[in-house]
C-alpha positions in Angstrom: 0.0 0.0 0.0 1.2 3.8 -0.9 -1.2 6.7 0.0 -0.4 10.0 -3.5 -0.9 13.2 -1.7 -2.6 15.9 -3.8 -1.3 14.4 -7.5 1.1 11.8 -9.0 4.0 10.9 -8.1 3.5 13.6 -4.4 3.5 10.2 -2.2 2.8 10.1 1.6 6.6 9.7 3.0 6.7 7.3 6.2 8.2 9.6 9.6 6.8 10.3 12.9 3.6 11.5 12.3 2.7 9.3 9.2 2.6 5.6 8.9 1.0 3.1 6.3 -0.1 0.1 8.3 0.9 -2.6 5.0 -1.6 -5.0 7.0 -5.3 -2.8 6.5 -3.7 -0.3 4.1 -5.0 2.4 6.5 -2.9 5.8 6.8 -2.6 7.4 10.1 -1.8 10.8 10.9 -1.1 12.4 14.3 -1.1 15.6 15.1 -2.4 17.0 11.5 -1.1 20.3 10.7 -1.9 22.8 7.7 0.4 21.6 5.7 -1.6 18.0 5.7 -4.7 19.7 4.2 -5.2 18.1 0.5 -6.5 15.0 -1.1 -5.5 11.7 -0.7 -5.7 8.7 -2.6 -4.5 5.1 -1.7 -2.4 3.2 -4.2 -2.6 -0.9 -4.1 0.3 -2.7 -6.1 0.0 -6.7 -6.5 3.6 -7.4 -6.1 3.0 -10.9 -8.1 1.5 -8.9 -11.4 2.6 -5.3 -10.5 -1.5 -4.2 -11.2 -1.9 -1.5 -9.8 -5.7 0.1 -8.3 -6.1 3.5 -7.1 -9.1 4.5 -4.5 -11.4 7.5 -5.0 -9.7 11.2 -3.3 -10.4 11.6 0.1 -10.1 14.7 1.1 -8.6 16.1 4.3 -9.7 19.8 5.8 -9.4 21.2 9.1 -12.0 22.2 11.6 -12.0 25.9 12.1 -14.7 25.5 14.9 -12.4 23.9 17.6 -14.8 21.1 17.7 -13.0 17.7 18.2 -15.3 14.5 18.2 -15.0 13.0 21.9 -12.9 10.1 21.0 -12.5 7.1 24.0 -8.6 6.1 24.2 -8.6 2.6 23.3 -5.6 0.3 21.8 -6.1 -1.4 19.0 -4.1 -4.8 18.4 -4.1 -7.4 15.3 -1.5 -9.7 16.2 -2.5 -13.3 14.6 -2.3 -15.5 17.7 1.4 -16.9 16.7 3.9 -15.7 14.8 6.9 -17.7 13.1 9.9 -16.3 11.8 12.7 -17.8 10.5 16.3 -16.3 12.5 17.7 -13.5 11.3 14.1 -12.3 9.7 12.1 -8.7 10.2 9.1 -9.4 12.0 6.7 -6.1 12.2 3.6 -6.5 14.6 1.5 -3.3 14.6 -0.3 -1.2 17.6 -2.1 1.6 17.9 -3.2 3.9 20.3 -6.0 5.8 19.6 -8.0 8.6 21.3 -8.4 11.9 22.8 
């Protein structure tokens, strides 16, 4: 999964307020600033046949009203039960912590 910000080839660059989870395809931004205002659209790429699918725009705007939705904290967790790796191998189990 790859999210294009505003147009071709702009793509959503990975640091500590962005991530791609490569499990849902989801893209999570924390702390969004002015600068994060803009469409997005997700790019999926079958690695096998390298087709490629792009999602409608989704749009992103700020509130200028202050309101924030009230937002539970809650962790969210989708480790498969077990997990086998062979020695030596990147393993990446993802968390999240969501709320307000």
């Amino acid at each position: 999964y790859s999210w294009v910000f505003n147009e071709f080839p702009s793509f959503v660059i990975e640091d500590s307020r962005r991530f791609i989870s490569q499990e849902t395809g989801n893209l999570y931004i924390s702390k969004v600033q002015t600068s994060d205002v803009g469409s997005y659209i997700c790019l999926v790429k079958n690695t096998v046949t390298n087709a490629r699918v792009l999602s409608p725009p989704t749009p992103l705007t700020l509130r200028n009203d202050g309101v924030m939705g009230e937002y539970e904290p809650k962790i969210e967790v989708h480790f498969p039960y077990t997990v086998t790796a062979a020695k030596g191998t990147t393993v990446k189990m993802e968390c999240f912590a969501l709320g307000k």
